[in-house]
N, C-alpha and C positions, 0 to 999 in steps of 0.2 A: 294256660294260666301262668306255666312258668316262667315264659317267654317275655310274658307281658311283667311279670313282676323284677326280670331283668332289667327290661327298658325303661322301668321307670325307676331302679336304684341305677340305672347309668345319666338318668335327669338329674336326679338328686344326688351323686356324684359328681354331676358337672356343674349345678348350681353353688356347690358348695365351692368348686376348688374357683369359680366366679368370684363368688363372697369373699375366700380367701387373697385371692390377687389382688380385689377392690382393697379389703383391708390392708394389705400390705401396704399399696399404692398411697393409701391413705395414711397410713403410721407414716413413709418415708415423707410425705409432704408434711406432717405434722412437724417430721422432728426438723426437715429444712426451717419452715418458719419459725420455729424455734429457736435454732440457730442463727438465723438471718435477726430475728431482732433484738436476742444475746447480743451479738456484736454492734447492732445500730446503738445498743443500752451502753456498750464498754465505749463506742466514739464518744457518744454523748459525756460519759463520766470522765474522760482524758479533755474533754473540751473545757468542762467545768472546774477541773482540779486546776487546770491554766489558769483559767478565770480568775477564781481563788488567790491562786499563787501571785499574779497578778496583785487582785487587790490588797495585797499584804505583802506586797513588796518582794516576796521570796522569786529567786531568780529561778526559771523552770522554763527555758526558751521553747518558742511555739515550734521549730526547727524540731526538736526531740519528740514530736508527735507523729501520729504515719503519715508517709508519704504523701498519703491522700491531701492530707491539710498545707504543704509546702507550700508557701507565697498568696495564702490565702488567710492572713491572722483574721484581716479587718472584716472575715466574713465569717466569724466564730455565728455570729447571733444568727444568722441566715442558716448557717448548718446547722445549728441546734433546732432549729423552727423544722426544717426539713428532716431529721432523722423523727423528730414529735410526727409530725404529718406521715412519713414514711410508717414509721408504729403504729399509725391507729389504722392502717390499709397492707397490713401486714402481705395480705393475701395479693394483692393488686401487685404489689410488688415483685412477688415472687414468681407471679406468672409474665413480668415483662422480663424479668429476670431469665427465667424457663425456656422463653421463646428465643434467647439466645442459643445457637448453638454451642459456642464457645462457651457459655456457663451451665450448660446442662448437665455433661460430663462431671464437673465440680459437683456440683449441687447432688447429682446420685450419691457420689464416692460417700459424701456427708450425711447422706441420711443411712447407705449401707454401714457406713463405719459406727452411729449411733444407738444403732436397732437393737431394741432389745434391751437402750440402758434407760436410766433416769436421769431426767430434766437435775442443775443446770448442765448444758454440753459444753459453754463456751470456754470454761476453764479445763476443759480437755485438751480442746483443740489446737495442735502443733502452732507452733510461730510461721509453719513456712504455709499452712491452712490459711490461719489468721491473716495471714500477707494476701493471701488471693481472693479471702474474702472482699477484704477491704476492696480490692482494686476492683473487684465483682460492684458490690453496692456504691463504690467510690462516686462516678460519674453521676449516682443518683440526689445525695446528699450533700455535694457541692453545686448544685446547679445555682444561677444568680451569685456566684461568688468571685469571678475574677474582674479583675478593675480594669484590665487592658486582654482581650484575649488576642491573642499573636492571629496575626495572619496566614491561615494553614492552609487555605483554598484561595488560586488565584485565576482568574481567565483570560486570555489574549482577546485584544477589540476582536470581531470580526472581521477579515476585508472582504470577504466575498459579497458583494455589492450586487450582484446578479442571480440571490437565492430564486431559484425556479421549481419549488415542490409541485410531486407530479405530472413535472415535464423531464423526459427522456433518462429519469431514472436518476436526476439531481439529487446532491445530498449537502447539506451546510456541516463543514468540520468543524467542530469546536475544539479548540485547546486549553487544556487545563494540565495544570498541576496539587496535588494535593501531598502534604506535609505530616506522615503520623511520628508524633514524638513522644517519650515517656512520658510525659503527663498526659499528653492527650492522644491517645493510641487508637487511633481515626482508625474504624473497624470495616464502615459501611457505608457506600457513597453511592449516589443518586444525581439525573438529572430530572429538573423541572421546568418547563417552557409555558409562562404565562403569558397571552394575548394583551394587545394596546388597550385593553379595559383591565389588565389584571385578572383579568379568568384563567385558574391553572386549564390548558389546555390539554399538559403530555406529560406524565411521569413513564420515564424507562423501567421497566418491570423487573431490570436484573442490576443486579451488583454490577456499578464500573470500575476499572482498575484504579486501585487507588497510585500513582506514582506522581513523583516531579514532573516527568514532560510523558501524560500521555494525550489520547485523544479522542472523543466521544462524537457519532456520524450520525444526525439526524435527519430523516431524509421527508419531513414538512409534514409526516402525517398523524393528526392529533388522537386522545386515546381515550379522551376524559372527555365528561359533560356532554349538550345535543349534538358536539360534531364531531365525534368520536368515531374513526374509520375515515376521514377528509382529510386533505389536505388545507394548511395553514393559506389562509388569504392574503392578499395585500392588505385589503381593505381590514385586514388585523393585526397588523405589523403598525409602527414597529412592535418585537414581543420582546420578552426576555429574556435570557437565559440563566438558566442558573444555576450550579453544581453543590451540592451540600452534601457533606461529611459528618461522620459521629461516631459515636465510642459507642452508642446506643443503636439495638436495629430500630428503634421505635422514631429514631430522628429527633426525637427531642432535644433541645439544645445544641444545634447541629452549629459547624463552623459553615460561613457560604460565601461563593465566591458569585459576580452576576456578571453580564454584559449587555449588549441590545443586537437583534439580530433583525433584518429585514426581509420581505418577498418583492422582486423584481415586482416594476410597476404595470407590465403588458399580463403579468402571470395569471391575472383572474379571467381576464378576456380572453386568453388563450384555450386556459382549461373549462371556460363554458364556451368556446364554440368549434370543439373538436369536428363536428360534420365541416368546417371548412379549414381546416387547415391543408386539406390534398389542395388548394387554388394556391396556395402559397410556394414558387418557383423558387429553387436557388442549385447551383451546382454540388454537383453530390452531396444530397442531402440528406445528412441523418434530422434526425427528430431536433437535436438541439440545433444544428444548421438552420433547419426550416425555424425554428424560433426567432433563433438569430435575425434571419433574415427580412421576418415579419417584423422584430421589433423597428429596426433601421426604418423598411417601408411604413409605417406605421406613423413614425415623426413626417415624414413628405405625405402623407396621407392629410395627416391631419393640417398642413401648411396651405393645402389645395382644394379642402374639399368642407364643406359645412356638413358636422356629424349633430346636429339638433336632433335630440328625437332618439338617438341612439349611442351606445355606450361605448360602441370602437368601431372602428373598422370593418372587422370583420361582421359585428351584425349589422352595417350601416348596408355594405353588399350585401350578405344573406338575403336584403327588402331590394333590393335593386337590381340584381342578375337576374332573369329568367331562368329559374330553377322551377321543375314542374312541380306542380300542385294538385289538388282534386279535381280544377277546373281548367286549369292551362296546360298545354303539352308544346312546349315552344319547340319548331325545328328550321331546319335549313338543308337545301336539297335534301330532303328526305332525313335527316340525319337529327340529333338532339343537338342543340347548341345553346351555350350559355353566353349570354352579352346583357350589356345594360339593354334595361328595358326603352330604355327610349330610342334605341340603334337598333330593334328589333324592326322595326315598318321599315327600314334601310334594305332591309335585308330580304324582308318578305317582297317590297317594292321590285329589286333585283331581280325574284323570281318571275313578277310579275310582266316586267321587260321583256324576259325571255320567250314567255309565254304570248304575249302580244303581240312581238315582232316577229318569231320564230314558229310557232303555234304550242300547243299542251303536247304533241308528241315528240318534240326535239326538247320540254323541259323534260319529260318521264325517260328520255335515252340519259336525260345527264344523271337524271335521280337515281338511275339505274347504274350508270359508270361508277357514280360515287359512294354507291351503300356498302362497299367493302375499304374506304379510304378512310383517310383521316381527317377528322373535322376536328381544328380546336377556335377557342373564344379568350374567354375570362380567364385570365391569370394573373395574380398578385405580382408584379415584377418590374423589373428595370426595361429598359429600352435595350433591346442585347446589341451591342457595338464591338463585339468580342473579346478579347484580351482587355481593351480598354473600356472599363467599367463607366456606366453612365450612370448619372446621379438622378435623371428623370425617370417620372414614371411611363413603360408605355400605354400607347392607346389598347394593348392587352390587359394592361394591369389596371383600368377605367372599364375595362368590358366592353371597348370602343371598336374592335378587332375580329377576322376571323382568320383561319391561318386553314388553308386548305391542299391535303393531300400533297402534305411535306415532304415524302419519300423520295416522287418524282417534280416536285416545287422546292428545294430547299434554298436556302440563305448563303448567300459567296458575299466573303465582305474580302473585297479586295485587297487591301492590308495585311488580312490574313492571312489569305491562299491565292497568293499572286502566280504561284503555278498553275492552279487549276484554273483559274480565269485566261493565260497564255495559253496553259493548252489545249481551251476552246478555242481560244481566237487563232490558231493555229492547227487546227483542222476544221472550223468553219469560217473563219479568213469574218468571224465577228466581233469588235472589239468593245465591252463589256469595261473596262476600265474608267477610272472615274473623268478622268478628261476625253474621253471619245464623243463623238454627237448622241446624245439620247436614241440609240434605234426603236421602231414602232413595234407593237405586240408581233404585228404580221413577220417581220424580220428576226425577231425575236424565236419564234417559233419555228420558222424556218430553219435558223441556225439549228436548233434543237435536232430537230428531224435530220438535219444530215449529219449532227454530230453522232448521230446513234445509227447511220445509214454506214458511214466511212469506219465506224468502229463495231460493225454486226460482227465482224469474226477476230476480232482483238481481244486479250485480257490486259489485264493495267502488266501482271506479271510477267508477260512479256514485253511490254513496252518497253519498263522500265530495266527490264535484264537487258535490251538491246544498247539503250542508252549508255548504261554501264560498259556494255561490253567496248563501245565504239569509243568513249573514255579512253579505256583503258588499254584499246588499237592506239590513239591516239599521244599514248604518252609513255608509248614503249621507242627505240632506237630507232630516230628518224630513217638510218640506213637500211634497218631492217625491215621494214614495213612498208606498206603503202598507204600512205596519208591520205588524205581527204583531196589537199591541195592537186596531190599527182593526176586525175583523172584528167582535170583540161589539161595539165600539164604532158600530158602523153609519154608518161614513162614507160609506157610498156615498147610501146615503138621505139622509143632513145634506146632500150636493149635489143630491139630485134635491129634498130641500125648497126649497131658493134656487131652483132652476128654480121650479118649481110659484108661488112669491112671485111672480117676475118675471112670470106668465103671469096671477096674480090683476091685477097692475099697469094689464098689458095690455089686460084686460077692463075695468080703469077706463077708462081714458084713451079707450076705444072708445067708452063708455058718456057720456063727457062732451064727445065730440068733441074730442079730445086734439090737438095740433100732431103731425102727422106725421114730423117730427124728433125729439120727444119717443119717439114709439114705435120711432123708427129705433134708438136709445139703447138702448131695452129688452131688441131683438133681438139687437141684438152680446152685451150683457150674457149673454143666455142662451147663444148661440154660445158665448160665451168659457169660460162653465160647462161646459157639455156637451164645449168640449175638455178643460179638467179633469178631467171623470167620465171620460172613452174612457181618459185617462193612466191613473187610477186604476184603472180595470176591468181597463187591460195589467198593470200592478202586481198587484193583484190575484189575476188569470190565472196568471202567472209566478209567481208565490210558492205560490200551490195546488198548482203543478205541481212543483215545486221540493220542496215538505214532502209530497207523496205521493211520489219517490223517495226520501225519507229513510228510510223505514220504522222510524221511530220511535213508533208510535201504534197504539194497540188498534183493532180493530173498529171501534169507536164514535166514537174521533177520526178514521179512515177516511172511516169515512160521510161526516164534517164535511167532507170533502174534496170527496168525489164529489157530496153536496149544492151544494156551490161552484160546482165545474166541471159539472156535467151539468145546474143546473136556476138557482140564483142568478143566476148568471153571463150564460148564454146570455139569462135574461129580462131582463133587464138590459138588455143589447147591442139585442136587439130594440125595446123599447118608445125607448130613446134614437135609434133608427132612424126609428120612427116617430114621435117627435117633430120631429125634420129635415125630414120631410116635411110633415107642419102648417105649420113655421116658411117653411119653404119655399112654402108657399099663402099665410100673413099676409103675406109679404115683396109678393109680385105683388098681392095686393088693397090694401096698405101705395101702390103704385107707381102704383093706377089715381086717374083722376080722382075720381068717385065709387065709392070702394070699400065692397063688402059683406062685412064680419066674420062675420057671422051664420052662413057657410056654412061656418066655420072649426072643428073639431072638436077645440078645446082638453079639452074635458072626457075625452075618450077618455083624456087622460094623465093630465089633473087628478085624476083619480077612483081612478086605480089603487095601490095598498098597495106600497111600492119598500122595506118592513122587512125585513131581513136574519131569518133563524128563529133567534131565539137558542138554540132547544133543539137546532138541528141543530147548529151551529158551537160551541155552549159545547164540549162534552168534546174538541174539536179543541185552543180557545186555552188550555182546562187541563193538558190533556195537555203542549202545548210548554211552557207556564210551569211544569210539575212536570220536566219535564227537561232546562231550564237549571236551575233550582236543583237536583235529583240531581245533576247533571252537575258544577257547582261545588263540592256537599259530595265530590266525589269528589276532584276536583284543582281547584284555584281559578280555573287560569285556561281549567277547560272552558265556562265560560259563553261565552268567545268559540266558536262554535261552529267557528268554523275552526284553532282551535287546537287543538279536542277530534277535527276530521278527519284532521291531520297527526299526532297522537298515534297515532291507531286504526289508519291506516294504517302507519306504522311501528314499531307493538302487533302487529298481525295479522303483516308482512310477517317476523317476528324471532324469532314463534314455534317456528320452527325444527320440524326433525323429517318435514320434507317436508309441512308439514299448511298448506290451503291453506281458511280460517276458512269460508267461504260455501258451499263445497263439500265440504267433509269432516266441518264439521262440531266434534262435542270430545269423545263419548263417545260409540263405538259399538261399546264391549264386548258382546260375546252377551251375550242375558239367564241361560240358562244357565249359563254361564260365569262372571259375577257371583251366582247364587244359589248356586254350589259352593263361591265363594270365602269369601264369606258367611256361609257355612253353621255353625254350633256346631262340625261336627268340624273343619272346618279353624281356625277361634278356637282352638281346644286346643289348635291347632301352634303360638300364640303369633306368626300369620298376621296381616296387613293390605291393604287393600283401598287405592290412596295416592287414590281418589277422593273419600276419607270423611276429607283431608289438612284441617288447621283454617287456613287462609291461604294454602295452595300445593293448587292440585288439578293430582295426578299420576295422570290417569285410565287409563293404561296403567300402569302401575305394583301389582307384588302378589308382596309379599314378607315376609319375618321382621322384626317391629316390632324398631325400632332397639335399645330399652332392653334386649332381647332374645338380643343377638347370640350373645352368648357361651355360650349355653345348645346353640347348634349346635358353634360349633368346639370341634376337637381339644383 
């Protein structure tokens, strides 16, 4: 029982010190409103005493009133109405008053400091009080009173002409400045963006800075009303913008600055038909690129195409591509493929060739080749011509297209990659260039095949290291080296004839009993040669080895190579071996007192033929001399061979399409496949093969000739 009579004096304990804190709460509100309409009563009476003075002529300038009233005479009768109105909502006021923070503070001090006295309090209250009152209720009791208010919020036009809300994270900046001065000590600013109907759309939920040059980032999406959480429309622009300032949080009587701000005109179309924006092409594409990209397309779209019925582009396609559905599953060799609908029987037709001519088990091998490839169609885009932008659409971006198994099919536009098209046509002796005779698929494929037959145990990184190296043989001290030129030139033999001289010498000088210092002379002399020849034979050596990884050479220039190295070369090496050895016996019989020559086997060298076969090596030095001049008519500065390696290399590597040149190859469409395409019935479809392209070979590429287009669509 005792327990319980605790816990209920600790209720009644705690409802009291309740009651007490309300009363408090309540006395200090009491004596605030007190004091707030004490002082609304003392404005009033210093307005009237004017008045007064006024009308009796006594001098009492409006200037010697507070602050509050400065430059505001001719609105005495408006702030007398409003301190009246302000009095009879005592309470209203005090709680807009309250909800400042900036006046809350004040307002306690004044009721702590009152507590406990008796009403009136205004005649207590300090001058420096009084001061803060006033400027507290100031903005309330002048409101409707100034005749010109200053321009204190200003906004810069907008130029951003291209506002994209909800595209790739867009934001429209607005600039403003706002102005707080002692009279109007701009507290609390806001922005507001009302719709081309004037529907507030978007109020900012926080305080913005108030300064001269700042700047406020909205980024399209609305807060207010049914589209609250969306982004702002076109179709609701123009909106406006608006910046508003005040001495009050409540916004009342605010100073405002506006402008007019717009949504890009693509931006509705875009953001309702996000399931197609992946059809839209462009080079490194972020989100706003891909915008970009579509808006441009979009103008030639609509220049081309009749959108009746439909609101852009994009859902004009979304009705027109073979996108499957509950009922449709569109493919091509076995694979899902997106095309306009009306190129679809094109295409099914194609299979149906194969299948006719060929039977259903030579289509089920290809369907089978292909189901790990690449199939593309429909794509939003230009006609790609490379560096050099086109301004038409292609038959991909009509959905007139298909583009198959690009890796080992890709696109060589000549202009481009003028090295990699030479150095096809210089290991398949196929010329691919835009002035050569159009060659047949059959030719075509051929090349293919032995380009990848001659290059089975090649990497490009060596090619191109050979290239460079042979350069750079090439453009070191003509005396030092052995050039390219020297092979028919037979400089190895012009050194073994100086040897052979020196050893006729020798046999004089033997024959006439020569000064043994005289023959000492001789044998350096030959020494010194013979290190020459070893240089030149390393040269030589090196550079053989060097132009057979180039794989720049027929058969026949081959040979000249393997003649070099397997049988030149090595004889060579040997007989200058066994010359050293000779020289090496005349030197010790050179040394004896009576020395015998006689046993010296100079003729074993004397005798032997050291001519280079110029039948072996000619189509070797022709070959290279026919492909630096190719090489130069193709770009000028391929003759430097290592300018033509860092070309090819960065030719090959740019290709693009995942196709990797040495090992994939550049046309390895089925032959089937190309004789369907081929074929007179498919020509009738007003069809193209892009391998049979006159400057650009798009050998994945087989669709409706350009000039054509329109004969399919709508």
């Amino acid at each position: 029982m005792s327990a319980l009579i605790a816990a209920l004096q600790r209720v009644e304990t705690g409802s009291v010190e309740m009651k007490d804190q309300k009363a408090a709460d309540a006395s200090l509100e009491g004596i605030q409103k007190i004091i707030i309409k004490e002082a609304l009563a003392s404005a009033r009476e210093n307005i009237e005493e004017w008045q007064k003075a006024v009308e009796e002529s006594v001098e009492k300038p409006w200037e010697k009133l507070n602050a509050c009233f400065v430059d505001r005479e001719a609105g005495a009768e408006t702030i007398l109405e409003n301190i009246h109105n302000l009095s009879d909502s005592i309470g209203d006021l005090l709680s807009q008053l309250a909800s400042d923070e900036a006046n809350s503070e004040l307002l306690r001090v004044i009721g702590v400091a009152f507590k406990g006295k008796e009403p009136p309090y205004y005649p207590e209250v300090s001058d420096s009080m009084r001061s803060q009152l006033m400027e507290m209720i100031c903005p309330y009791i002048t409101i409707g009173t100034d005749k010109e208010r200053p321009e204190l919020v200003k906004i810069e036009p907008i130029d951003d002409d291209m506002f994209t809300p909800g595209i790739a994270q867009d934001v429209i900046d607005i600039h403003y400045s706002i102005e707080s001065t002692a009279k109007f000590p701009l507290r609390y600013a806001r922005a507001e963006i009302y719709d081309k109907g004037n529907s507030l759309v978007y109020v900012n939920t926080e305080n913005i800075e108030i300064a001269t040059d700042a700047k406020f980032v909205w980024d399209g999406k609305m807060n207010q009303g049914d589209f609250a959480g969306k982004y702002i429309r076109y179709e609701k622009s123009e909106f406006t913008i608006k910046i508003l300032a005040s001495v009050r949080q409540d916004y009342s009587d605010p100073f405002v600055g506006s402008t007019i701000g717009s949504v890009d005109f693509e931006t509705d179309e875009w953001n309702d038909n996000k399931d197609m924006h992946g059809w839209v092409i462009c080079d490194q594409c972020s989100e706003s690129k891909k915008y970009e990209t579509y808006r441009e397309l979009a103008e030639v779209y609509e220049s081309i195409l009749d959108f009746e019925g439909f609101a852009s582009p994009l859902e004009y396609f979304k009705n027109k591509i073979t996108f499957d559905d509950s009922e449709n599953k569109y493919t091509f060799l076995g694979k899902p493929v997106r095309v306009y609908k009306s190129f679809y029987p094109v295409l099914k037709e194609l299979e149906n060739y194969i299948v006719k001519e060929f039977g259903s088990s030579v289509f089920a091998q290809i369907k089978d080749k292909y189901s790990d490839r690449s199939l593309g169609g429909f794509a939003m885009r230009y006609i790609n011509n490379g560096s050099s932008k086109s301004e038409s659409i292609s038959p991909h971006g009509m959905g007139l297209a298909v583009d198959i198994d690009w890796k080992r099919n890709p696109q060589v536009i000549a202009s481009e990659r003028p090295a990699v098209l030479f150095f096809i046509k210089r290991v398949t002796e196929m010329n691919f260039f835009k002035d050569a005779p159009m060659p047949s698929w059959q030719l075509t494929k051929a090349a293919h095949h032995l380009f990848l037959t001659n290059l089975s145990k090649a990497t490009m990184s060596a090619l191109l290291e050979s290239l460079s190296k042979i350069q750079e043989h090439n453009e070191k001290e003509q005396s030092s080296v052995y050039q390219m030129g020297d092979i028919s030139d037979d400089i190895i033999n012009s050194g073994i004839k100086t040897v052979k001289k020196n050893i006729q010498n020798i046999n004089k000088l033997i024959a006439n009993n020569g000064d043994r210092n005289d023959l000492k002379l001789v044998f350096e002399s030959i020494d010194n040669e013979l290190f020459i020849l070893d240089h030149k034979l390393s040269e030589l050596e090196s550079l053989a080895k060097e132009l057979f990884n180039v794989l720049i050479f027929t058969p026949e220039g081959k040979s000249g190579i393997v003649y070099l190295t397997e049988r030149y070369i090595p004889f060579i090496k040997a007989k200058l071996i066994d010359l050293r050895e000779i020289m090496a016996l005349a030197e010790t019989e050179r040394q004896k007192n009576n020395p015998d020559y006689s046993l010296i086997p100079f003729d074993d060298f004397t005798s032997l033929d050291f001519s280079i076969n110029t039948n072996e090596v000619g189509p070797l030095v022709e070959e290279y001399k026919s492909f630096i001049t190719e090489a130069k008519g193709v770009r000028s500065n391929y003759s430097n061979l290592e300018n033509f390696a860092k070309s090819l290399q960065s030719q090959t590597n740019s290709i693009g399409y995942d196709n990797i040149l040495l090992e994939d190859g550049f046309c390895d469409l089925d032959d089937y496949l190309l004789i369907a395409m081929l074929s007179d019935a498919l020509k009738a479809r007003l069809t193209e093969w892009g391998g049979q392209y006159n400057g650009k070979k798009d050998w994945m590429h087989f669709g409706v000739m350009a000039e054509n287009v329109r004969d399919y669509i709508d």
